[in-house]
N, C-alpha and C positions, 0 to 999 in steps of 0.2 A: 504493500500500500504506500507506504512514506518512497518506494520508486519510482509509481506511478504519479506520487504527490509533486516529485520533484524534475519530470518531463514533462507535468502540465506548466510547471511551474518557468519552467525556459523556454517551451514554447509558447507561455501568453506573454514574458521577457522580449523576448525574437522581435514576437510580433510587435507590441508595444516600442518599440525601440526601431522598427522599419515603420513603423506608423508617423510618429513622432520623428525623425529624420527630417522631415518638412519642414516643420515649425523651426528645428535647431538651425535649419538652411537659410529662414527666413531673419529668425536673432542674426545669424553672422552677417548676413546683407545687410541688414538694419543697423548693425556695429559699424560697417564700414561706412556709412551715408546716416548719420544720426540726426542731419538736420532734416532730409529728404523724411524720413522715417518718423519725425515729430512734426512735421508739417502734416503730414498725410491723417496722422492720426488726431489731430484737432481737429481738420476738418471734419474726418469721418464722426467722431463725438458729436461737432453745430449740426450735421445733417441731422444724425440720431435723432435728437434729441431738440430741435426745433419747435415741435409741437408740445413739448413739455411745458406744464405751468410756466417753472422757471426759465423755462428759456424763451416764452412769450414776453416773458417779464426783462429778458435783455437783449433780445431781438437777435437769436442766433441764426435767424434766416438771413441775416443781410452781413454778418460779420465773412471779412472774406481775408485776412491776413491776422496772425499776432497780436501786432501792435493794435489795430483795432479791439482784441480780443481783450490784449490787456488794458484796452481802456477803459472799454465798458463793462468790464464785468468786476467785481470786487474781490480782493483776495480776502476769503471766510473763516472761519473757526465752524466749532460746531452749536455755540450761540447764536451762532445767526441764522442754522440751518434749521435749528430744532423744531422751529413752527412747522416748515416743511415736513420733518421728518415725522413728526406727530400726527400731521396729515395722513402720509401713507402708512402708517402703522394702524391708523383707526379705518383703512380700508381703499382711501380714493387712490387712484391711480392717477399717471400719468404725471406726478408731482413733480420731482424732482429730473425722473428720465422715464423714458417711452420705454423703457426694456422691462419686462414683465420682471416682477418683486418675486421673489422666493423666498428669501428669511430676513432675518437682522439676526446680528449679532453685537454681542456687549463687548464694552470698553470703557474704560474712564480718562477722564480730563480734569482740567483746570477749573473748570468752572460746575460742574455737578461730579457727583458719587459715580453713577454709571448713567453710560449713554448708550444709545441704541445705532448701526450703521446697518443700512441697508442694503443688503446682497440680491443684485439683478442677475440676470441672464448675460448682460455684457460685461459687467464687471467680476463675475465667474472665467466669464470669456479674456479679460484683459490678464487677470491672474495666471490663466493656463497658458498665456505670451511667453511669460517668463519662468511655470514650474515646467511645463515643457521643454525645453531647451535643456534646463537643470537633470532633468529625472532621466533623460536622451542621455546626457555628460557622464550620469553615474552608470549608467547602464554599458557605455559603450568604451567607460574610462576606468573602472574597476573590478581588474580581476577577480574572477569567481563571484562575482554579485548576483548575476544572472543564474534563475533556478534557485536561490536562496529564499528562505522565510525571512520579513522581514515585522521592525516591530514601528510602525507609525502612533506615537501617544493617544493615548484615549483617556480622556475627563470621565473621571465620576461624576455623576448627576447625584449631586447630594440634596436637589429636592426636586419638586417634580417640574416635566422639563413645562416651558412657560410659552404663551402665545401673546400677541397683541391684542388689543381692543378689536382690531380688524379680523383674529384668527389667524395669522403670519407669525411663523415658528418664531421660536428665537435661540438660539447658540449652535455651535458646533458641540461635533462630540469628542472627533479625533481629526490628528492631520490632514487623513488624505483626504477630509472635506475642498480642500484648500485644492485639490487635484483636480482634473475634469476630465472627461473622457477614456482613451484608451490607460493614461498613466493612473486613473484612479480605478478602471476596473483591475489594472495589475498592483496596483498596492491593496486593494482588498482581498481578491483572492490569495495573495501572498503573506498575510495578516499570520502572524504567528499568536495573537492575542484578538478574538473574535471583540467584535464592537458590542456585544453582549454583556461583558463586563463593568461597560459604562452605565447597566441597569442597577447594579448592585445595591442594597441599604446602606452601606457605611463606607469611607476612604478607607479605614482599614481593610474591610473583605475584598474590596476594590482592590489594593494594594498589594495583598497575597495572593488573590486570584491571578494577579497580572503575572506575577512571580512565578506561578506556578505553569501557567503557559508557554512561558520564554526561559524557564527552564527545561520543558519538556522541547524544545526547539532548537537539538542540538547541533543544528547549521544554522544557524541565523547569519544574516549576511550582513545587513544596513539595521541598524536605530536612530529613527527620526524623533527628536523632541524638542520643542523650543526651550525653555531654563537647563543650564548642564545642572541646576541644585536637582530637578524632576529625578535625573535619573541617578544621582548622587544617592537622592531618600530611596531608591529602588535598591541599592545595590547596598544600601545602609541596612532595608529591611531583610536580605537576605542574607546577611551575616547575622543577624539575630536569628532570624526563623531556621535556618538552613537544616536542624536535625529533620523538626516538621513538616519543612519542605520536601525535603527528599523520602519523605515515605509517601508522599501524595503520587509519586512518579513511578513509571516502571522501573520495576528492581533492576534493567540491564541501564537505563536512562542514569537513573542514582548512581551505580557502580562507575559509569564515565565521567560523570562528576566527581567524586572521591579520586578516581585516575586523575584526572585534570588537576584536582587540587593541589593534590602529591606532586606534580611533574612541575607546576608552577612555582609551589612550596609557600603559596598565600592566596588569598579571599582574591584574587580580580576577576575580571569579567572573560578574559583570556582563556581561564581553565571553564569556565561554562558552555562558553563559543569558543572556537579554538578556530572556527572559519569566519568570524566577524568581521568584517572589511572596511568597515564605515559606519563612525555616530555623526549625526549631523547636529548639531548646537548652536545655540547665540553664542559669540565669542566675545562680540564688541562692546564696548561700554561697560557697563558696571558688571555684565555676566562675564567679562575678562577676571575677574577675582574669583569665581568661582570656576574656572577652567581648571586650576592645579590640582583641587580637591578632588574631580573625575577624573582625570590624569593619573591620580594613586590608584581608582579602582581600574582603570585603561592602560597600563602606562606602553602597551604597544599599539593597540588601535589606531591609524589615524581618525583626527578628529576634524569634521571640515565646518568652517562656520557659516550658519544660513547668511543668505541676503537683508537684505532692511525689508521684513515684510510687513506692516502694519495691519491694523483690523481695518484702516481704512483703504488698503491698498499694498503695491508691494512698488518697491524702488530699486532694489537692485537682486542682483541673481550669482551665486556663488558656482564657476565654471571653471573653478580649481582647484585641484586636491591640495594645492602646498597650504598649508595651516595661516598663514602670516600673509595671503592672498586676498586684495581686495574685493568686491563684489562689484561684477559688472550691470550700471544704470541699465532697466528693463527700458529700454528705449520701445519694443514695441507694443508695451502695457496698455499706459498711460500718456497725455497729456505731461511734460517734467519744468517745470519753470525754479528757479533756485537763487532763493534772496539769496546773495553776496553780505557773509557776517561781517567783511570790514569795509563795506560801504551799505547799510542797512536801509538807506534812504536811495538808492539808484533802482531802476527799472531791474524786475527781476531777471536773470539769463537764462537761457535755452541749454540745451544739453552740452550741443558742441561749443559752447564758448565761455565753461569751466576751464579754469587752469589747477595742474595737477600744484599742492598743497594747500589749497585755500579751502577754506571753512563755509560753508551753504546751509541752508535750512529749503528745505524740499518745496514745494507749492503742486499740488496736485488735482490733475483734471481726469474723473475717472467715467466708466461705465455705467457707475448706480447714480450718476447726476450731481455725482460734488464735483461743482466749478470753482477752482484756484483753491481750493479747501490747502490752508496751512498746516503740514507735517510738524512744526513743532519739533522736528529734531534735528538737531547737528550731527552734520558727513563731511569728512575730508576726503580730498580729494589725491585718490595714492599712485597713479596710474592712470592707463589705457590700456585698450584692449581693441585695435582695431583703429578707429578714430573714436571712441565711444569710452567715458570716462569711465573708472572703476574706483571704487567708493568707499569708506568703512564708517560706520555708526559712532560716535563721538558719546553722546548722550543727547539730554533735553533743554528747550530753550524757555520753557515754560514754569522752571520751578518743581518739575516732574520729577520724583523718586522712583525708581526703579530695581529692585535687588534682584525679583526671582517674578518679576509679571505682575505685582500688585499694584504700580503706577501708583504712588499717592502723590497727591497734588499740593501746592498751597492751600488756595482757597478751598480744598476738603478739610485739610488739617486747620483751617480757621474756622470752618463751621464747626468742626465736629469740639474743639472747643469750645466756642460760643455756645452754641447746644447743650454740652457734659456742665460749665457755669450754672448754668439756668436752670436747668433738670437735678441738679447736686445742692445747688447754694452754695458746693465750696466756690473762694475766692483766691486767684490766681494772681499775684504780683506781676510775675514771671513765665513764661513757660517757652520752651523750645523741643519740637522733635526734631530727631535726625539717625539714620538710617547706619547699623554698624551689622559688620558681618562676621564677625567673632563675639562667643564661639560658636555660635548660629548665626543667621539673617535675621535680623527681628531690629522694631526701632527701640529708641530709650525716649521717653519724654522726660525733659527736664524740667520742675517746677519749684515756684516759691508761695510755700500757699502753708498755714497755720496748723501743723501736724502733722505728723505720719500717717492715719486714717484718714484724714481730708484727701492725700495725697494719692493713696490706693483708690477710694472712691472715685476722685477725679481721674487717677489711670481707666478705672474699668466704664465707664462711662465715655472714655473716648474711644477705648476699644470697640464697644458696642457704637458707637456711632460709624466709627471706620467699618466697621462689620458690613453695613448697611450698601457699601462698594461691591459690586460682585468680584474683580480681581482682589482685593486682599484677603475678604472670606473663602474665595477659592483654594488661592495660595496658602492661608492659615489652617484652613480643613487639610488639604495636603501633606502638611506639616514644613512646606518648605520656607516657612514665615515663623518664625518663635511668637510667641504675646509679647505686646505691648512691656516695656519697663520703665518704670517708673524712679526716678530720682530727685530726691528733694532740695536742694539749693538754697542760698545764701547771699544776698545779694547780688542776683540776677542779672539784672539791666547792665548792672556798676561792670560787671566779670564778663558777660558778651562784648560790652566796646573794648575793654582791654583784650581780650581774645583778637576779635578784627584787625584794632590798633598793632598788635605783635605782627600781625601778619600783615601788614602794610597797605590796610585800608583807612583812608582818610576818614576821625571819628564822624566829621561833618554827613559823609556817606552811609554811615550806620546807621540802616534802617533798621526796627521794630520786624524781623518776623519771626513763621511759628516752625518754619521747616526747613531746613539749612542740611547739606548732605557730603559740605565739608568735612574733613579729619581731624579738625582742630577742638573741637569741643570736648574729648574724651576728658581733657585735664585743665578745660578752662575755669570749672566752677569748685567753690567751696562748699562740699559737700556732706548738708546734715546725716546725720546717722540713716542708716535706707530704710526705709518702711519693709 
């Protein structure tokens, strides 16, 4: 059977991979002519989507160049979209884009807990521009991949799954949602952890179920997962469970494992898979600190890092195994316009007239009907790749916290204060969070507020208010978020401008806020006894 499994298994590869051959033919033309290839796709987006509310509202029937585009059309956030987006959620169509709604999926920002982005038919379509080309690259650039089980991440639905006022789903469940066509019918069938698991009661049954699939999977080839902490707590939970585990497996399956162990002579992922080829990870930004820690449980694996793919879109596409490899701009995605961070006030730029080391923040025109919608993240620019820039994730321009996917925001972390005051009556002199990764990921809130009990109260009170974000309750269900900590403090206000001050920020510039994700505050404050 497991022979038969693994000749369907290279022949839906084969074909998957002559199928997709196109698309990869289409990316490289598109790399080498990157302006032709963002011209083309503007237009194509004004035709689409002409008849759409919004685009009656800016008259995309008459827009015929760029610069006209960028005149009239405003670059957005998801504040300005949200009336729209509220619309097609309670049902009406044609809002934002003419391409038929399928779902929304959550996310959060700056300015609310969780937000909702709406997944069309073109912006499925814009997405498969660039995993196309990708899932083509692994298929036809790493050995022994093809005919391999592979494990694409799968979310627990730790409640039950949710609709809109209109009846329009809402979440993913696992990656290869992200996939479309031939490459997502060969990552399901190739699923070494059925999507059945995402049904589970608990993260923990969640958590050993998964364990216990992808240990019976002893050729795995590829693991897709976005935070490398995801697969850290997996490999975490299998050094605890691992007696238990292996009586769940067939006695010849446990016995290769114990071999495995021995030859290894420790807990990695090496002795379980011994044919593993490829983890694919966030690498960049702040998931760069947690790369080492999966490393210890990998330390042979290559590990390739995903592209910039947002929930609102995707920006670049990773087309190369070296680890330390930019990610190449999906030029045949999206729409890509890219404020210039050191001139923030000049006309945004086009693909091709990025220069390699400067700093951008993305602006993106997509298939679900967000026109100039602002990415909010910082990319430098490492490379080419053709004529076509190649890119790496920096971090956020927003004030965005990021450890392991639970994005907390400023103005989250100010309501959820405000809120926790009001709902507690404790009273807060002081307060600061900020985001540490030792010896977990978990934040510290720092506070100056009239006792140890006042102090706990007002931690768990913010917890529950953050809770109310679907990414950090996610992430904290998970386990790959520690709780909230809490520290009580000493003259506050006085010991943050000296902190800044040290680090040679002008006091005049010291502003008041609540979220700061600097290094510096571990030892900035005088710290009452802990609650």
């Amino acid at each position: 059977m497991n022979a038969l499994n693994a000749l369907a298994r290279t022949a839906l590869h084969h074909l998957c991979s002559a199928g997709l051959r196109h698309s990869a033919r289409a990316f490289e033309r598109a790399a080498q002519d990157p302006e032709r290839a963002q011209h083309e796709r503007l237009q194509r987006f004004l035709a689409d989507n002409a008849g759409s509310v919004y685009g009656l509202q800016y008259g995309y029937h008459s827009i015929r160049t760029v610069e006209e585009f960028q005149r009239r059309v405003p670059v957005v956030d998801h504040a300005h979209l949200a009336p729209r987006i509220e619309q097609a959620a309670a049902g009406h169509t044609n809002v934002l884009s003419t391409s038929p709604l399928r779902m929304f999926e959550r996310t959060s920002g700056s300015t609310s807990a969780t937000r909702l982005v709406p997944y069309t038919d073109d912006l499925l379509q814009d997405i498969s521009h660039a995993t196309g080309p990708w899932f083509h690259h692994l298929l036809s650039s790493v050995d022994g991949l093809v005919g391999s089980p592979q494990y694409w991440s799968i979310s627990p639905v730790a409640q039950q799954r949710q609709r809109t006022e209109g009846g329009i789903p809402i979440g993913f469940t696992d990656d290869a949602q992200f996939l479309s066509g031939l490459e997502n019918l060969a990552a399901r069938f190739t699923m070494a952890v059925p999507a059945s698991v995402a049904a589970l009661p608990s993260v923990e049954e969640w958590r050993l179920s998964t364990l216990r699939h992808l240990l019976e999977a002893h050729d795995l080839g590829l693991i897709s997962v976005w935070s490398p902490s995801y697969l850290t707590l997996l490999m975490q939970a299998a050094r605890e469970h691992l007696p238990s585990l292996l009586k769940l497996l067939r006695p010849s399956r446990a016995a290769e494992i114990l071999d495995g162990l021995d030859a290894e002579g420790a807990l990695v992922g090496e002795a379980f898979w011994p044919g593993l080829r490829l983890i694919s990870c966030w690498t960049d930004g702040v998931s760069a600190q947690f790369v080492p820690e999966l490393r210890r449980f990998f330390p042979k694996t290559p590990i390739q890092g995903k592209g910039l793919l947002a929930t609102e879109g995707v920006v670049s596409v990773p087309l190369s195994l070296q680890e330390d490899a930019g990610r190449v701009l999906a030029v045949r995605s999206h729409f890509m316009e890219f404020m210039d961070l050191d001139a923030p006030r000049s006309r945004p730029l086009l693909a091709h007239a990025l220069r390699e080391g400067g700093r951008y923040s993305p602006v993106l025109t997509t298939g679900n009907g967000f026109a100039r919608f602002h990415l909010k993240d910082v990319v430098t620019v490492t490379g080419m790749q053709g004529r076509t820039p190649c890119i790496r994730f920096e971090g956020r321009l927003d004030g965005t916290t990021d450890l392991c996917g639970e994005k907390v925001a400023m103005n989250q972390v100010e309501d959820a204060l405000k809120d926790a005051q009001r709902s507690t009556g404790v009273r807060a002199s002081f307060s600061l969070m900020t985001p540490l990764r030792e010896p977990s990921a978990h934040y510290r809130l720092y506070v100056e507020c009239d006792g140890a009990a006042a102090a706990v109260t007002l931690r768990d009170a913010v917890e529950e208010q953050l809770m109310k974000a679907h990414p950090y309750r996610y992430c904290r269900e998970l386990g790959q978020l520690a709780p909230l900590e809490v520290v009580r403090v000493r003259d506050g206000w006085r010991q943050y401008q000296q902190a800044l001050a040290a680090n040679g920020i002008r006091l005049g510039d010291a502003k008041a806020q609540h979220l700061d994700a600097r290094p510096i505050w571990r030892d900035a404050f005088t710290v009452e006894a802990r609650p």
